[in-house]
C-alpha positions as CSV (number, residue, x, y, z in Angstrom):
1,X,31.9,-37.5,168.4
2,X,28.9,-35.5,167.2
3,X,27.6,-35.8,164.1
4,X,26.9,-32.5,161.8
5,X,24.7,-29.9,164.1
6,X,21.9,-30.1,161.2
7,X,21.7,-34.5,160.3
8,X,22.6,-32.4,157.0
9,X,21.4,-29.1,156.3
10,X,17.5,-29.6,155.8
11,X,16.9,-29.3,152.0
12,X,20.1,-31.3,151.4
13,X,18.4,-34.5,153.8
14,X,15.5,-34.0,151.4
15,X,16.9,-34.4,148.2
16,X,19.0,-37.4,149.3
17,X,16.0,-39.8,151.0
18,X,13.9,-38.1,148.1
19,X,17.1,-39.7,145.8
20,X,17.2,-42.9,147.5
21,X,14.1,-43.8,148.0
22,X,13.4,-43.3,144.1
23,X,16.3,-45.5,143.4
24,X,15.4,-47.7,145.8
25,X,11.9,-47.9,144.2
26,X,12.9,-48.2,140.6
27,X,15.8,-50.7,141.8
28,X,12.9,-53.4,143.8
29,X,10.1,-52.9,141.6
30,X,8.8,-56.6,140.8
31,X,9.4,-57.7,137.6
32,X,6.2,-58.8,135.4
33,X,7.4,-62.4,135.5
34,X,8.2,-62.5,139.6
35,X,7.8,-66.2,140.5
36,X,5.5,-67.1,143.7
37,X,8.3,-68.4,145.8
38,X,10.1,-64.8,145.3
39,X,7.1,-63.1,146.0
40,X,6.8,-65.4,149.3
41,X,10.3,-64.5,150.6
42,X,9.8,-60.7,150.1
43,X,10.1,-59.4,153.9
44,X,6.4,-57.8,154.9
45,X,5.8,-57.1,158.3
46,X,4.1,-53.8,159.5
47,X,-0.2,-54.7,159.0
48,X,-0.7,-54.1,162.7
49,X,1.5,-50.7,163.2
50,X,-1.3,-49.2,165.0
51,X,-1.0,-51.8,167.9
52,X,2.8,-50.6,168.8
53,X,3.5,-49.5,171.8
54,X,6.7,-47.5,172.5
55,X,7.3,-49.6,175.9
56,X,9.2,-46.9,177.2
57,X,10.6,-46.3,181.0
58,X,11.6,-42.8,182.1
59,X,13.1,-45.2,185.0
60,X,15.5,-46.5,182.7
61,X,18.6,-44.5,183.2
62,X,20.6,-46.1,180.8
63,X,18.2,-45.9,178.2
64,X,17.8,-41.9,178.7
65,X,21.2,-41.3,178.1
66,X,20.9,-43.5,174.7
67,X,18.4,-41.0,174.0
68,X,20.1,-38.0,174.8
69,X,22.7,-39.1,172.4
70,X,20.2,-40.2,170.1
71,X,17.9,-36.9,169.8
72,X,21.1,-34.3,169.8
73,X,22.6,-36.0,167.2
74,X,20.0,-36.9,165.0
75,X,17.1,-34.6,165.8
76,X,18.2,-31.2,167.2
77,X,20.0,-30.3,163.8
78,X,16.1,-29.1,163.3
79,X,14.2,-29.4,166.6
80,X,14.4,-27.7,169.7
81,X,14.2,-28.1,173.3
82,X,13.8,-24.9,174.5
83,X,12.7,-25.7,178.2
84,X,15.4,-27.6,178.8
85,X,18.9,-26.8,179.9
86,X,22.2,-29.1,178.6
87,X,22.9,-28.8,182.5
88,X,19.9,-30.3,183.6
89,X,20.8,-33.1,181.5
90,X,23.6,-34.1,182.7
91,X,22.8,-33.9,186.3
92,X,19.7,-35.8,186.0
93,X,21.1,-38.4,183.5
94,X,24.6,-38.8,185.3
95,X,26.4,-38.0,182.4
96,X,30.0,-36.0,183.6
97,X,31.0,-32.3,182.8
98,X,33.5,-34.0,180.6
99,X,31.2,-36.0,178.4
100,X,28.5,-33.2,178.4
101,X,31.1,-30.6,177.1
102,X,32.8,-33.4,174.8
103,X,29.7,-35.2,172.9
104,X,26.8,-33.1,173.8
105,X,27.1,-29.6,174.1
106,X,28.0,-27.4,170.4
107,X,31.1,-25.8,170.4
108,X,29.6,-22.5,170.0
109,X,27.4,-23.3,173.4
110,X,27.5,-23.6,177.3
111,X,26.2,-26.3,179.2
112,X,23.5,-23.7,180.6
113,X,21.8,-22.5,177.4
114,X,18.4,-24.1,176.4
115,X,18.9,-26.5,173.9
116,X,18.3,-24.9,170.7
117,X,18.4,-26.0,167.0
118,X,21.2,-24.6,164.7
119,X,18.8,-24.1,161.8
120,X,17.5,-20.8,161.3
121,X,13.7,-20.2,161.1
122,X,13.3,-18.2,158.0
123,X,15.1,-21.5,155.8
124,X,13.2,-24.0,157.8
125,X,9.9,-22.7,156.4
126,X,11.2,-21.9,153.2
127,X,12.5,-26.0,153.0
128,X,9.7,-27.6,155.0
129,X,6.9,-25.1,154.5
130,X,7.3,-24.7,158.1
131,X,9.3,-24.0,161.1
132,X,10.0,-27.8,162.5
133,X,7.9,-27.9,166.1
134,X,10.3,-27.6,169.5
135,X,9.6,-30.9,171.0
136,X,9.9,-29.7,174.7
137,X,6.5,-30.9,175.5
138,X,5.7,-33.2,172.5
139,X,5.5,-36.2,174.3
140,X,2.9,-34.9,176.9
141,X,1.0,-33.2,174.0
142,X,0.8,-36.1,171.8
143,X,1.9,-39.0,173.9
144,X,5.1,-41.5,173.6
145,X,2.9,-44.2,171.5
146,X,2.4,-41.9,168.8
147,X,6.2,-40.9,168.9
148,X,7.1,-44.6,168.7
149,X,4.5,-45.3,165.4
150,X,5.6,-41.9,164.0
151,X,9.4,-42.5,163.6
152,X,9.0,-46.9,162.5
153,X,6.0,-45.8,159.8
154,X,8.3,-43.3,157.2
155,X,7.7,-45.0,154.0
156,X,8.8,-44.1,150.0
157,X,6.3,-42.0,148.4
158,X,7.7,-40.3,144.8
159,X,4.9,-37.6,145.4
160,X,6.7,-36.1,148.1
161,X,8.5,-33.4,148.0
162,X,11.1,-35.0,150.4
163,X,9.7,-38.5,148.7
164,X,8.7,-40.3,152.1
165,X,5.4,-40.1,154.0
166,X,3.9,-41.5,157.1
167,X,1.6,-43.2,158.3
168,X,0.9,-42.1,161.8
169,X,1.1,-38.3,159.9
170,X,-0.1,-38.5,156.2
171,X,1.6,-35.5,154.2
172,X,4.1,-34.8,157.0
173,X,6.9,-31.9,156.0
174,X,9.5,-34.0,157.7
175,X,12.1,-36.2,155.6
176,X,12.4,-40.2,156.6
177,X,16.0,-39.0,158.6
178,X,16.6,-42.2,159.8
179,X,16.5,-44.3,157.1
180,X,20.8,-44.6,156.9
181,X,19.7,-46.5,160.3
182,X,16.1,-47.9,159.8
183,X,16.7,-48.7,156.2
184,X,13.9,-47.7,153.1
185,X,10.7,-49.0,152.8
186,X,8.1,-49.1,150.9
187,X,4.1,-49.4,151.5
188,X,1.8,-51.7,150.2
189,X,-2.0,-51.0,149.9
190,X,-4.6,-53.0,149.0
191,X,-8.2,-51.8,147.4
192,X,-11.4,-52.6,150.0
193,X,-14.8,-52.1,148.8
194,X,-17.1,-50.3,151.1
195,X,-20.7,-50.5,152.3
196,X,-21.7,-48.0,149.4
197,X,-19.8,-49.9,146.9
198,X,-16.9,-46.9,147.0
199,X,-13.4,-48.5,146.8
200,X,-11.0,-47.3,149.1
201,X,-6.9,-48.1,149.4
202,X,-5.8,-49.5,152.6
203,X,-2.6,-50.0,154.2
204,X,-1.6,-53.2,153.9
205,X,2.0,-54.3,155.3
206,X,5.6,-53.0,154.6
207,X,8.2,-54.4,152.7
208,X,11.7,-53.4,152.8
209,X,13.7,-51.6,149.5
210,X,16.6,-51.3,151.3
211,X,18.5,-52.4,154.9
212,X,19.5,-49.7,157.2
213,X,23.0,-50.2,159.3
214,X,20.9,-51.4,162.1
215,X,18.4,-54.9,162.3
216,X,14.8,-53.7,162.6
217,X,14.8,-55.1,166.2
218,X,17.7,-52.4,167.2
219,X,16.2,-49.9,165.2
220,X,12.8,-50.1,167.3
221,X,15.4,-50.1,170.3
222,X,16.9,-46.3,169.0
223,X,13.6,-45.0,168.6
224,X,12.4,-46.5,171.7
225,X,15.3,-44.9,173.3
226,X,14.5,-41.4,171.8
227,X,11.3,-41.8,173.2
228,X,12.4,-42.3,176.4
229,X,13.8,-39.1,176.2
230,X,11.4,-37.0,174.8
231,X,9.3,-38.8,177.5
232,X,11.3,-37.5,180.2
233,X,12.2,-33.7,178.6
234,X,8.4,-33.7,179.1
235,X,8.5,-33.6,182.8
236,X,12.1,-34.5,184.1
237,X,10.6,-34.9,187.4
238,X,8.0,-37.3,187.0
239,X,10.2,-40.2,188.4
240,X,10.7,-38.3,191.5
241,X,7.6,-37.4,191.7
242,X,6.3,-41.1,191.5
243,X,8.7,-42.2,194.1
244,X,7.4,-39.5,196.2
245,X,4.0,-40.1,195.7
246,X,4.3,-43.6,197.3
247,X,5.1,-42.5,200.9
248,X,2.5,-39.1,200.4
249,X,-0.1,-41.9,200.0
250,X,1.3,-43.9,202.9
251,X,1.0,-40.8,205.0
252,X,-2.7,-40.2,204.4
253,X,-3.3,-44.1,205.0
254,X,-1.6,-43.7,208.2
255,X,-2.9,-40.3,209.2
256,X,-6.3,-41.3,207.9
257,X,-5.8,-44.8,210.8
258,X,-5.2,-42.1,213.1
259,X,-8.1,-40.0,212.7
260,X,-10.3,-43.2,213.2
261,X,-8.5,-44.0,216.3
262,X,-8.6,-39.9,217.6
263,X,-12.4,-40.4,216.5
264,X,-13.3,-43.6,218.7
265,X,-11.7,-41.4,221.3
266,X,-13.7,-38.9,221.3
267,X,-17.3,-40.7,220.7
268,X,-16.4,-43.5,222.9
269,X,-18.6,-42.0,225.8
270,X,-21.3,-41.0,223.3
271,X,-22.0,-44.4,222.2
């Protein structure tokens, strides 16, 4: 069954990461007195987040319908996809009338409208300073890589308004929405001296406030999944157009063969 057509309506979704992520804070904050072998076990991961890779296969049929689910239950309560059809889903992802009209597609729609947020655009700028973008063509504009680090690098920030940042998109508008799944996490930075003798914070690693419902390996599989999607939205041809692209390259191979062969024809005599 779909969840709410807005994750929660957007100014609500704020308040509650901003809420828990500051409980979350005040509730792991190391005590003065924290003894090295709890410091030791405290989970950190996260120092070489600009090395992940989304991994992502548009080929991957299963793993697009996961995203569809994925993206139109968790995202399209404030993005759009307004080059794409509910239709078109379903006939290239193999996903039945039945199921479309079921899990997918809003009450209030048909499975031929363009997918459309609920959320009107006058409140989304007045909640996020701005209208959340249609991601249509975000994966080609931005690339699935970028995607990937931008949804597994939400971290708690009390000077946020929505109290989370990012780390692919410092001072982002956009509310850590996942973290009922993902869990809370928090960043740690360490100081680094320059050249000039400036000192500057730098990331460091992540450590975990709170776990989400899912393990940090089927997390990364969700967002990898949404991804895939996004990846596909972007051009829902391209794995057609791959396939066909093998045997347009075998034709010129072959027709290039035979314009040797018609040449030694011709300049047999010559030579």
């Amino acid at each position: 069954m779909r969840k709410t057509a807005l994750i929660a309506v957007a100014v609500l979704l704020g308040s509650t990461v901003a809420a828990q992520a500051k409980a979350a804070s005040e509730e792991a904050a190391p005590a003065p007195a924290a003894s090295p072998a709890a410091a030791a076990a405290a989970e950190a991961f996260g120092s070489n987040w600009e090395s992940w890779r989304s991994g992502n296969s548009v080929a991957d049929l299963a793993s697009l319908q996961r995203g569809a689910r994925n993206f139109l239950n968790y995202c399209n309560g404030c993005h759009s996809l307004k080059y794409m059809r509910y239709s078109r889903i379903a006939q290239d992802l193999q996903i039945s009338p039945e199921l479309l009209q079921k899990f997918l597609v809003p009450a209030t729609r048909k499975p031929t409208d363009y997918i459309q947020t609920a959320m009107p655009e006058a409140q989304a700028a007045a909640w996020f300073g701005k209208q959340p973008p249609d991601l249509s063509l975000m994966a080609r504009e931005r690339g699935t890589d970028y995607i990937y680090r931008f949804l597994t690098t939400f971290y708690v920030d009390p000077t946020r308004q929505t109290g989370a940042n990012n780390l692919q998109l410092p001072t982002t508008a956009m509310p850590d929405v996942l973290s009922e799944l993902g869990g809370v996490k928090r960043a740690v930075f360490k100081t680094v001296t320059q050249s000039d003798g400036t000192k500057e914070q730098v990331f460091d690693h992540f450590e975990m406030l709170a776990s989400g419902s899912l393990t940090r390996e089927q997390y990364n599989g969700f967002v990898r999944d949404t991804v895939n999607f996004l990846d596909y939205v972007g051009e829902p041809a391209q794995v057609h157009r791959r396939a066909l692209g093998v045997w347009v390259v075998l034709f010129l191979l072959v027709f290039t063969w035979l314009a040797y062969l018609l040449k030694k024809e011709y300049w047999k005599d010559v030579h």
